[in-house]
N, C-alpha and C positions, 0 to 999 in steps of 0.2 A: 643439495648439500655439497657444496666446496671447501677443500682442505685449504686452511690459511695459513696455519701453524707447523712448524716441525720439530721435531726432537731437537734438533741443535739448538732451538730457540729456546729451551727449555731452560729455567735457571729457580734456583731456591728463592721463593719467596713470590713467586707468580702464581695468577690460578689461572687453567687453562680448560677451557670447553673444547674439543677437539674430536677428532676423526684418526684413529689407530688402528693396527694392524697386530692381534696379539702374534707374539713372537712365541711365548711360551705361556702355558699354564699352569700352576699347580697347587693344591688343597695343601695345605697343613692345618698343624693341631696347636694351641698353646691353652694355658692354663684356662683362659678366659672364654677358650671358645675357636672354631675355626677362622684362617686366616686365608685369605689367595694371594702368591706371590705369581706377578704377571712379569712379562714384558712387552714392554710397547714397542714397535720400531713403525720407521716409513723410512723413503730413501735417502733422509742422512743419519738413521744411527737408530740404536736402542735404548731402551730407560728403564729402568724395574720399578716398579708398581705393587703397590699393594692396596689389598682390600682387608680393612681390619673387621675383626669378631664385634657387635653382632650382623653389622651390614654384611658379611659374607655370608650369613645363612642366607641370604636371598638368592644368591647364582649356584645351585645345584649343576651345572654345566657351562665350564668354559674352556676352548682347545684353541691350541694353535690355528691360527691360520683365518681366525674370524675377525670382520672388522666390527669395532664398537665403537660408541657414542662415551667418550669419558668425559666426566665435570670432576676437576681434582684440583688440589693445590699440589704444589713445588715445592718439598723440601730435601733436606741433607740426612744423608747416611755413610759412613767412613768416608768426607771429603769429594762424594758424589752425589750428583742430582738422584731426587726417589722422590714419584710420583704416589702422597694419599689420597685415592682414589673416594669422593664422596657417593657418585653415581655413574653407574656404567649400562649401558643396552647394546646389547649384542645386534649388528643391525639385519637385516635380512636383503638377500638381493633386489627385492625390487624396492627399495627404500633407497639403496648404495649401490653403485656400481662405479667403483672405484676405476680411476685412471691407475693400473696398474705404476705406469714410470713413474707415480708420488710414493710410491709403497715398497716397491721392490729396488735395494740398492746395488749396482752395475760396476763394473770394472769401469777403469778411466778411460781405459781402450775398448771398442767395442770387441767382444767374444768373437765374433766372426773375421775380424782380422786381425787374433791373436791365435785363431785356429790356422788361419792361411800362413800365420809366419809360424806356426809349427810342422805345418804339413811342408814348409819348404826349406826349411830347417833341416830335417829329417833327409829329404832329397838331397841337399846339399852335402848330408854330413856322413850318411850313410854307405860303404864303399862294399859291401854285401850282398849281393842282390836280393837275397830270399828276407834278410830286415827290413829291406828297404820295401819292397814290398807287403812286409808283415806291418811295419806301423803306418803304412799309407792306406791298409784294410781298417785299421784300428782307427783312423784318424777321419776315412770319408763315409765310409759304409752309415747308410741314411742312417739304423735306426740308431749308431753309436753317432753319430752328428750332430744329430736332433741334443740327445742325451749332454754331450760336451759343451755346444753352448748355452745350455739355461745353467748350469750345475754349479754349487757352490764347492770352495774350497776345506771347506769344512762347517758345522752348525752355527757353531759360535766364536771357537778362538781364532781363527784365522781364514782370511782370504773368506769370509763370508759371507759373499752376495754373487748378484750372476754373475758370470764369467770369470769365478778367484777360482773354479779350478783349471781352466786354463791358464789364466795368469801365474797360477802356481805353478802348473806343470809345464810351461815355458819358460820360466825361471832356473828352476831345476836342471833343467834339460840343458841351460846356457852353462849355469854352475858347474853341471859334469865333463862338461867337454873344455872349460877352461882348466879345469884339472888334469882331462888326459893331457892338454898340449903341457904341463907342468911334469907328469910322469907317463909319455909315451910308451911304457911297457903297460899300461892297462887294454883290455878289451874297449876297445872305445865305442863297436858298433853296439853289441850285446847291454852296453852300461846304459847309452841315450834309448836303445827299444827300452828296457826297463824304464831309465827315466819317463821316457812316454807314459806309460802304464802303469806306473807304481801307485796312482790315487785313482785311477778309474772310478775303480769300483765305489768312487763315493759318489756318481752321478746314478746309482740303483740304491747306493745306500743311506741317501738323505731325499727329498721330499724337494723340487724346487720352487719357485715364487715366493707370495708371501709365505709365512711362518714356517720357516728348512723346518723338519725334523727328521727322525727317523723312520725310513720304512720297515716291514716288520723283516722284511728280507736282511735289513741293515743292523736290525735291532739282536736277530738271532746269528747272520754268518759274520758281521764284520765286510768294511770295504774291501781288506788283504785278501780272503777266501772270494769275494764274489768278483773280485777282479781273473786270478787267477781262473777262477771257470769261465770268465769271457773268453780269455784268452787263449784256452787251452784249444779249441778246433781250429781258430787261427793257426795256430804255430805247426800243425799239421798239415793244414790245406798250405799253407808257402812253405815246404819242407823244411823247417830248420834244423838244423841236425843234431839230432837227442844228445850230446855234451852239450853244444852250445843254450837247447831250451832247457836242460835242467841247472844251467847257471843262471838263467834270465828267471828262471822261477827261483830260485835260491834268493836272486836279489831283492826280488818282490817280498816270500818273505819275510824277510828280515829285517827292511825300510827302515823300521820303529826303531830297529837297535838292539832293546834291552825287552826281556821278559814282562817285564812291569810299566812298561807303556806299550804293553801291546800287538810284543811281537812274536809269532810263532816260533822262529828261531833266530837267535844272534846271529850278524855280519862273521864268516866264516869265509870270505875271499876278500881282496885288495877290492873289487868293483863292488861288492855287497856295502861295503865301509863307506867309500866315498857316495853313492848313494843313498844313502843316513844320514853323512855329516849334512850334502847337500839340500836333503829335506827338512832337515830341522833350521839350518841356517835360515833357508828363504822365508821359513815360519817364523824366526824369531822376530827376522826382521821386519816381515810385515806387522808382528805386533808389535812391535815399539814404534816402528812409522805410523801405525796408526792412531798410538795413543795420544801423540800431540798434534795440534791444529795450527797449523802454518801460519793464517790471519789473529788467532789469538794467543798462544805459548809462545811468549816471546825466548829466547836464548837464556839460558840460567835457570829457571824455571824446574819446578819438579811436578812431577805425575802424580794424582792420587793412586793407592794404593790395585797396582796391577794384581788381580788373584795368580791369571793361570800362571804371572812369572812368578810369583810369590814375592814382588821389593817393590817399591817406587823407583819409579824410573827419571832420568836426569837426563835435560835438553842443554847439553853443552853448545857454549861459543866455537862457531866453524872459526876455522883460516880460512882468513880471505880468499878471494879466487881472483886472479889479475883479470883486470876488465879487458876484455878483445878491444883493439882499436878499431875505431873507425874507419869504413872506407870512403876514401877523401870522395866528395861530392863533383859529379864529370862537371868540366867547363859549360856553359851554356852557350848555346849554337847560336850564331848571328839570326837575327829574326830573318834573312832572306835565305836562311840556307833550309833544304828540306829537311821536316824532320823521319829519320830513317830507322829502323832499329837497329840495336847493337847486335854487330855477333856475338855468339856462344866465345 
């Protein structure tokens, strides 16, 4: 059994027999009888799926993370593809044994060397000894290693596949420190350790490979709590000194901002704040970059309907970018003269 099809191929009015990975599960109720609202992914994208009343009495169990056998048509739901699902089988391992790199979606950069340009980031940036050594524990130590590169950057809204919490937290971490060079009166080493550290705890608190979800550790402390208890015999063992680590936990956290997304306490210092702005920016912008497709959304164009921003989103015409010139083509060397290489 070979996967031919992918979610990006997917468009209203096709019927597809295919090979998926649920993303998500879940039983509802409506008048008529029980419904499953799924989602399908593999490694270019997601689709929601449903299984309508009475065909869902048949699947008394279905969870993330299982591959199935779906025969469905393609139709439209608010201006988005939505797979009706006619017949589904859950496959078993020795049936499938999935080529994971068709299922699981990957940073553009491999994870592993966007961990080396943070780890050398960090050396570069750091002019402290005792941070510099705190986030170079945080960033090599095996079992957080391991943990850093498969981890996504969130479930669903952002940076969600392997290696978006690096991506993200390389990001971040760029975002903060072009701000100190902007207001040179901030903590700049204290700001980038936090930056480091501020989403850890979503690589304990999501699930990685196929179908992220949450673990129950994620589900009851939150990524902000279980980060900060990583962290905490760290900042001991490389002595940082009790005002500076009860600012790096302050900024931690606060991250969220506001009460109502989440955050145990409001940004209450100048580096608390720009560590907020900064993580929401690199969020937003990863979802709106992700919402349009380079080879198909052409310029002018509008988004179907984004939930988490709550608008449709508009792909404006860029300005130009002046084309680089050309570098004039070397003369050609007489056929009797040796050919030599250029120097540097």
């Amino acid at each position: 059994m070979e996967k031919s099809r992918f979610v990006k191929d997917l468009a209203a009015g096709q019927t597809v027999a295919e090979v998926f990975c649920l993303g998500a599960a879940r039983l509802g109720q409506a008048k008529n009888g029980p419904f499953w609202t799924l989602v399908l992914e593999d490694v270019t994208g997601q689709i929601e799926a449903k299984i309508w009343s009475p065909a869902a009495q048949a699947y008394a169990a279905l969870a993330a993370g299982q591959f199935v056998w779906v025969e469905a048509q393609v139709g439209a739901y608010r201006d988005r593809p939505q797979v009706n699902i006619d017949r589904l089988r859950v496959l078993t391992p020795e049936e499938f044994a999935p080529d994971l790199a068709q299922f699981v979606p990957s940073s553009a950069e491999p994870p592993e060397g966007l961990l080396e340009k943070l780890i050398e980031l960090c050396r570069a940036e750091i002019s402290h000894a005792p941070w510099r050594k705190f986030t170079s524990k945080v960033l090599t130590q095996a079992d957080f290693r391991d943990r850093w590169l498969e981890a996504p950057g969130a479930k669903s809204v952002h940076h969600s596949y392997r290696g978006g919490l690096l991506e993200h937290t390389l990001a971040v971490s760029r975002l903060v420190l072009s701000i100190c060079d902007r207001y040179p009166a901030l903590d700049r080493d204290t700001l980038l350790a936090a930056a480091v550290c501020h989403d850890m705890g979503k690589a304990w608190e999501l699930t990685s490979g196929p179908g992220r979800d949450y673990t129950s550790e994620g589900r009851l402390l939150g990524h902000i709590i279980i980060g900060l208890q990583l962290v905490e015999p760290l900042l001991k063992k490389c002595a940082i000194e009790p005002d500076l680590a009860l600012h790096f936990q302050h900024i931690l956290l606060a991250h969220h901002g506001e009460y109502e997304y989440g955050s145990p306490r409001r940004p209450k210092t100048a580096e608390a704040f720009v560590l907020h702005f900064a993580d929401n920016i690199d969020a937003k912008m990863n979802q709106i970059f992700g919402t349009f497709d380079d080879e198909t959304d052409a310029a002018g164009t509008w988004s179907p309907y984004v939930r988490t921003l709550e608008r449709y989103l508009y792909n404006p015409p860029r300005t130009p970018r002046p084309v680089a010139e050309k570098a004039p083509k070397p003369k050609e060397k007489d056929a009797h003269q040796c050919l030599l290489p250029l120097k540097a």
